[in-house]
N, C-alpha and C positions, 0 to 999 in steps of 0.2 A: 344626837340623831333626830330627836323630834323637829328643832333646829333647821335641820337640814329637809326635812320632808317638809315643813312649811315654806320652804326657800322654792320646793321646785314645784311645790301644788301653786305658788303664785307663779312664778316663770309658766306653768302650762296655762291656766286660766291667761296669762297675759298673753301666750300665742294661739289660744283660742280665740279672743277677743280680738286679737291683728287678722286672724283668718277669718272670720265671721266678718270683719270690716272691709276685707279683700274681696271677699267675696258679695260683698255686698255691692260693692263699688264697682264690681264687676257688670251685678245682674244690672245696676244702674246703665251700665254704657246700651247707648240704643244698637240694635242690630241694624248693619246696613247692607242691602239690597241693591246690587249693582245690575242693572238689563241694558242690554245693547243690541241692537243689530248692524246690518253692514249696507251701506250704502241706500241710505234711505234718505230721501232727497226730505228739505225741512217740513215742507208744506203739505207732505201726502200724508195730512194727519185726519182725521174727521173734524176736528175742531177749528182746522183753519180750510181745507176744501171737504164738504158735505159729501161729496161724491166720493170720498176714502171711508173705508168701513175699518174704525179703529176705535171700538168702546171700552178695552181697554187702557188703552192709550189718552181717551177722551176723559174717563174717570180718573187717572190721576193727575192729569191735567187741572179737573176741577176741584179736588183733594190740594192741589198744589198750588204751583209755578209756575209759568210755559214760558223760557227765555225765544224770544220770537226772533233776536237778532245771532243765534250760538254760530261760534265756526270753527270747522277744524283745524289744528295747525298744520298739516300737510293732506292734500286730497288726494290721497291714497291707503293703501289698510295698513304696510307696515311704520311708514312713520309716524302718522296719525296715534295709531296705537301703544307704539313705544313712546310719543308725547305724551299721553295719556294716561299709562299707567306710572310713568318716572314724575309725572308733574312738571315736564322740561320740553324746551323747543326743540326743533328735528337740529337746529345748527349746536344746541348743547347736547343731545342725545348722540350726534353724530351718523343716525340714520333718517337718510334724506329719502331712499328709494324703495320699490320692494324687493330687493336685492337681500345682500347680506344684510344682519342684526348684529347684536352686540354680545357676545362673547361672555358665556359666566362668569369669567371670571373679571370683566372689565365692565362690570354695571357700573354705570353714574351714581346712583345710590340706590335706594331701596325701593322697591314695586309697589303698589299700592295694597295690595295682596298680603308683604312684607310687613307691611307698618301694622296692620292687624293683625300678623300671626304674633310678631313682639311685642305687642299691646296686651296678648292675653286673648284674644279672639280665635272661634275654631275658623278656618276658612275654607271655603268651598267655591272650585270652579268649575260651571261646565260649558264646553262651548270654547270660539276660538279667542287665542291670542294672536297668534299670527306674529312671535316675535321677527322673526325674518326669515326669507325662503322657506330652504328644505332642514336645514339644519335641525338638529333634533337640542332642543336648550331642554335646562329646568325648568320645573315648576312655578319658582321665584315667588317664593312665599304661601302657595295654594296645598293646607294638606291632604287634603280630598279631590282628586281631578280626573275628568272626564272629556276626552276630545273626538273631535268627529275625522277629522280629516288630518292635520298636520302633526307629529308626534312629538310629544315630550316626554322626558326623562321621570319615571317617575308618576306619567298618567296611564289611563286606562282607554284605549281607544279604542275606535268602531271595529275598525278590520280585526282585532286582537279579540274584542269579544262577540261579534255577530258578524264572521267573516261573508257571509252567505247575503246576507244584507247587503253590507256593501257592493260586492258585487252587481247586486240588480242597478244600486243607483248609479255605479260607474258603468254600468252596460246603459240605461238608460240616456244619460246625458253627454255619450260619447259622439253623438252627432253635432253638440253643441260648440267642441273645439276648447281650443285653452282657455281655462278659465270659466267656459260656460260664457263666453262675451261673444261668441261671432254671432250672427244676424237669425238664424235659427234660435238659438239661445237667449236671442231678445225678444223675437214673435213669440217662442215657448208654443207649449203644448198643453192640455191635462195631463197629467200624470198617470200612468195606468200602476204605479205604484201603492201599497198601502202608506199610512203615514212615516209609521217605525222603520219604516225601509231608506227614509230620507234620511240626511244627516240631521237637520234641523229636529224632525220627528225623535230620533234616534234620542238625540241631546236632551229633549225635553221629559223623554220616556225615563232616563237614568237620574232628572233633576227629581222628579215626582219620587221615584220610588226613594231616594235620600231622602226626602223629608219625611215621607210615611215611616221609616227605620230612624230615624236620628234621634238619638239620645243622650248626647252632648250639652250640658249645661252653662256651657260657654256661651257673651255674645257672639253673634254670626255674622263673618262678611261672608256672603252668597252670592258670586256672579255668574249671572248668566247671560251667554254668549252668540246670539246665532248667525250663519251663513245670509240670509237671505234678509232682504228682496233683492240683493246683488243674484244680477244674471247667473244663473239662464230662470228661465218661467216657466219652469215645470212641477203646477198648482196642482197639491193631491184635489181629488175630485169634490166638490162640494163648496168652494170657493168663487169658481167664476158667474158660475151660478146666481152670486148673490149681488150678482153684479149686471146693471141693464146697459148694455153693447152699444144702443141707439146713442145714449145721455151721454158717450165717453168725450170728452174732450182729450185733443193732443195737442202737442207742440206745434207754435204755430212759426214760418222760418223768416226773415227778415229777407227785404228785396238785394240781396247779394246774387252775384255770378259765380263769386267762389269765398271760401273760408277767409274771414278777417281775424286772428286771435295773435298778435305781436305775440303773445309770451308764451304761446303754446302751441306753434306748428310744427306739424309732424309729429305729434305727440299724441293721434287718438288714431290709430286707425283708418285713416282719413278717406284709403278709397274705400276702403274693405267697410265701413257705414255710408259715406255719401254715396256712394256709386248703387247703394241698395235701395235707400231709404228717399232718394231722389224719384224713385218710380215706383213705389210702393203704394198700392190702392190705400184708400181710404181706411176702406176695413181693415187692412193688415193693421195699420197706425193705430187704431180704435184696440183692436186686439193684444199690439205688444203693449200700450198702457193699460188696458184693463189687466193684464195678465199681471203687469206690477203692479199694481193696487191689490191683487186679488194675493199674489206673494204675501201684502202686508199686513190682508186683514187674516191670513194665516197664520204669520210670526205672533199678530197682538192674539188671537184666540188662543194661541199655545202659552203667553206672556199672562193667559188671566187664569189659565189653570191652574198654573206653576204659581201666581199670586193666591189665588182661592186656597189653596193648600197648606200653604204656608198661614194664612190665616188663621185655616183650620186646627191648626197646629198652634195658636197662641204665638205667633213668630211675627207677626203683624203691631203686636200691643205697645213698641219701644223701637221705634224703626223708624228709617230712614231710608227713602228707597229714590235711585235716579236713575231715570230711562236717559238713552242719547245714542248716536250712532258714530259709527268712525268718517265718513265724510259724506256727500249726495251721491247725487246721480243725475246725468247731463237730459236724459231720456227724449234724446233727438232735439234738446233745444239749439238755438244759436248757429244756424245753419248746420244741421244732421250731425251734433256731437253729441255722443253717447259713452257712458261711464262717467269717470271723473279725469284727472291729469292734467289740470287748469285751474284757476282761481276765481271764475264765474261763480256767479249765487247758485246755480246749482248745482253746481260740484262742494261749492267750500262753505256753504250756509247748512248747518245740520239740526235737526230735534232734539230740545234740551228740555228735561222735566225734572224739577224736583216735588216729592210729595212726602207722604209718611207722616205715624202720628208722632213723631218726635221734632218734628221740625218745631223751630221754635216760634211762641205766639206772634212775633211781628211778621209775621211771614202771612200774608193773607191769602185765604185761599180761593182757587180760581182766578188769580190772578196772573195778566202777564209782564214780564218783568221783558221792555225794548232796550235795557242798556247793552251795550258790548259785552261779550260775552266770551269765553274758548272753555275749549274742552279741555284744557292744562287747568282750569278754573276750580276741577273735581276733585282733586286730589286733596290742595288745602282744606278747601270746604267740608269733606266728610273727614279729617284728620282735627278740623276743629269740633265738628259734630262731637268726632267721639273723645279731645281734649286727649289728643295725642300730639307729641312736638315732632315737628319735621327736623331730618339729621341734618339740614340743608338749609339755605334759604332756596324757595320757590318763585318763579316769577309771578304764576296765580295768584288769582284773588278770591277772598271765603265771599263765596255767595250768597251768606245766610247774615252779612256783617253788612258793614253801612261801606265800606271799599268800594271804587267803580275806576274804571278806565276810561280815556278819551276815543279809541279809536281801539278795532280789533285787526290782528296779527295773523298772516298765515303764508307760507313757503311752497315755494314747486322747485325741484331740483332735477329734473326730466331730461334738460338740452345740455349736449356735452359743453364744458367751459363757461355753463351761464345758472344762474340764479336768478329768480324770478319772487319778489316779493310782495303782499298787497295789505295796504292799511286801509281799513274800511271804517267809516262812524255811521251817523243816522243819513245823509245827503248824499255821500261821496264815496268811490271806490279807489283808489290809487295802486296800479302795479305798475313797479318800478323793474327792468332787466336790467342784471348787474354780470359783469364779467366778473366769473367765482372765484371767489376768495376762503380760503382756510379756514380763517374765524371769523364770525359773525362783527366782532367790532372792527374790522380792517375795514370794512365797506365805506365807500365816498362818493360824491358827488361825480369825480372825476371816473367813478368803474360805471356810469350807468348808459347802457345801452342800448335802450329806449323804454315804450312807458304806453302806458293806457290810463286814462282817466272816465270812470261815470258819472252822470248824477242819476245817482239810485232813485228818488221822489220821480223826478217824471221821464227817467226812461231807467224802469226796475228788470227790461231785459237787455239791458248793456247792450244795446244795438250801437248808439253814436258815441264815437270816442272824438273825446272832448282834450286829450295831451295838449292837443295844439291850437286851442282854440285860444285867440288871442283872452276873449274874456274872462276866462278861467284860471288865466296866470298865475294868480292872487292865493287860489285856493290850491293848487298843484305845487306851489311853492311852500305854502303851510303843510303840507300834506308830506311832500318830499321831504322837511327836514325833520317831523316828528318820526317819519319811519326812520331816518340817522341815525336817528337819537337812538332811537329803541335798541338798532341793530348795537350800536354802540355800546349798549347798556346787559346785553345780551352776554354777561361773562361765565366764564365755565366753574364753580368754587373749585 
């Protein structure tokens, strides 16, 4: 008998000892902090144009990393998004549009959300995913969730718990039209709203009060997700303000008669902005850009509270935190093209920050890092962070590793029967139109439909297309077969 109680006094010490080590190895993993917002064009940051009020955004910047070259793999919210959280291209993910999404029951693999609820992490999301349409999906890994506007399965939304609210902001912004993108929507208004009335406000109101209450010993994935500075521009009060009207610079338009964009006609709206935005005073112009700036320096003031807090909380000490957006915003550039729906730098070039004090010491900070870059890049990189194995291979590359690529990658799938792809490096832009194909590695030489080429260095607003230019041949011909290749290489496991 004694025998036997010394048998199981060592068996429990020895599962104490594996718990005390689990646990340990646990509080080890850094917590990471996922922020995004939507359509936030790369450069409307304070740290690259003075005239953006983003001190937030400015501070982890100099904490950090600022990839000055990032882009998204489709410029739009839902496949952008599903690239992003899956770690996979829109032609692996299979959602190209913002149509339908992908079926619970037929995920590519696991969420990024996923990978840290099966790691052992608590995870918390608030704010949009935007899996696809109207569909109502899962969670997909988030145990704690909170959404503003689009329902899932399993979360706690605006309408369900401050019906009343919402109400005001969809009476308010129903002049704005679908989406909040017609041309009211773009000029925006003040808000005669309080903050928590907004959906953003709303978001940020439910992230706060989580952290004040959390008492979960787990590390933390924490995303958070907002609506805006995507249209409409209706700034709660105390924004525009901080903003001088005189100093605004806008979009300035290129000597065209009418739209030039081979890969992208009839794909914005075309009369329904030019036809507005061609006779639009001065002021108007000055107005709808400050009003997006003003958007943004709202989203970063709600982004440092929601940081401050978490602070305050000791949630800061072993962290890993990445700001970035789902794709730009056109904001009247390139002859009066507005939103995104194109492969232009300012639709498909987006704000990429890593910072945190877990980031590892070769990482220097305030520094910006010009190689090629995608937002598929996030997924590896915080999954080596926290020394989690992918069920997959990823096409991403760890950010935080000596890894780099030649050229960045990005898709439109907008024109019935056609594909639209562009490989971009430090000089050169290439969008090649292909008559669409099934899978990604079918693509040939012989599908291509035609083609736009820039040089980024001395014309960085893609005014003169260079396809055809006999001198160019050289570099459209390197250019053309590494995107091949890629597509090529582009398999489904």
């Amino acid at each position: 008998m004694f025998r036997i109680l010394i048998i199981l006094l060592t068996v429990f010490v020895a599962l104490g000892c594996n718990l005390n080590s689990t646990e340990k190895k646990n509080s080890q993993k850094p917590n990471i902090i996922f922020i995004m917002d939507d359509q936030h064009r790369w450069n409307a940051l304070g740290k690259i144009n003075p005239t953006v009020i983003t001190p937030t955004l400015d501070g982890l910047a100099e904490e950090g990393v600022f990839f000055d070259q990032a882009v998204c793999q489709a410029p739009m919210c839902t496949p952008s998004r599903n690239s992003m959280m899956f770690g996979l291209y829109p032609n692996q993910t299979g959602v190209y549009s913002n149509g339908k999404g992908i079926p619970d029951s037929l995920l590519p693999g696991k969420t990024i959300a996923q990978y840290f609820k099966d790691a052992g992490y608590e995870t918390v999301g608030f704010g949009k995913t935007h899996w696809g349409g109207r569909q109502r999906y899962n969670t997909r890994g988030f145990e704690t969730r909170y959404v503003s506007e689009i329902k899932e399965k399993g979360a706690v939304s605006m309408a369900e718990m401050n019906p009343e609210a919402k109400k005001r902001y969809d009476a308010e912004i129903k002049v704005m039209g679908s989406g909040e993108e017609n041309n009211i929507g773009y000029l925006g208004f003040t808000s005669k709203l309080k903050e928590e009335d907004h959906r953003d406000g709303w978001i940020t109101q439910q992230a706060l009060k989580y952290i004040d209450q959390r008492k979960d010993n787990r590390p933390l994935f924490f995303y958070l997700s907002y609506m805006k500075p995507h249209a409409g521009h209706n700034v709660p009060e105390g924004y525009e303000e901080r903003y001088d009207l005189d100093s605004i610079s806008y979009a300035q338009q290129p000597n065209w008669t009418k739209d030039y964009s081979p890969h992208a006609e009839g794909v914005n709206r075309r009369d329904l902005y030019e036809n507005y935005w061609k006779n639009a005073s001065e002021t108007e112009w000055k107005l709808m850009t400050m009003r997006y700036y003003a958007n943004i320096t709202w989203i970063d003031d709600m982004m440092g509270r929601v940081l401050k807090k978490l602070e305050k909380k000791g949630l800061l000490e072993n962290t890993i935190i990445v700001y970035t957006s789902d794709h730009g915003e056109m904001l009247g550039d390139r002859f009066y093209r507005f939103n995104k729906y194109n492969l232009y730098d300012g639709s498909v070039k987006i704000p990429m920050i890593l910072a945190g004090s877990a980031l590892p010491k070769s990482i220097q900070k305030n520094s910006i890092d010009s190689s090629p870059t995608e937002n598929i890049d996030l997924l590896p990189t915080l999954l080596y962070a926290a020394d989690i194995a992918p069920e997959r291979s990823l096409p991403g590359i760890n950010l935080l590793g000596s890894e780099s690529r030649a050229a960045s990658f990005s898709a439109l799938h907008e024109r019935a029967g056609e594909a639209a792809f562009m490989w971009r490096n430090a000089s050169h832009k290439l969008i090649l139109v292909f008559k669409r194909k099934k899978n990604a590695n079918d693509y040939s030489d012989q599908d291509i439909l035609t083609g736009e080429l820039y040089d980024l260095k001395n014309d960085p607003q893609e005014w003169t297309d260079l396809f055809n230019d006999q001198d160019f041949q050289n570099t459209k011909k390197e250019m053309s077969t590494a995107l091949l290749n890629h597509l090529k290489n582009m398999r489904i496991d």
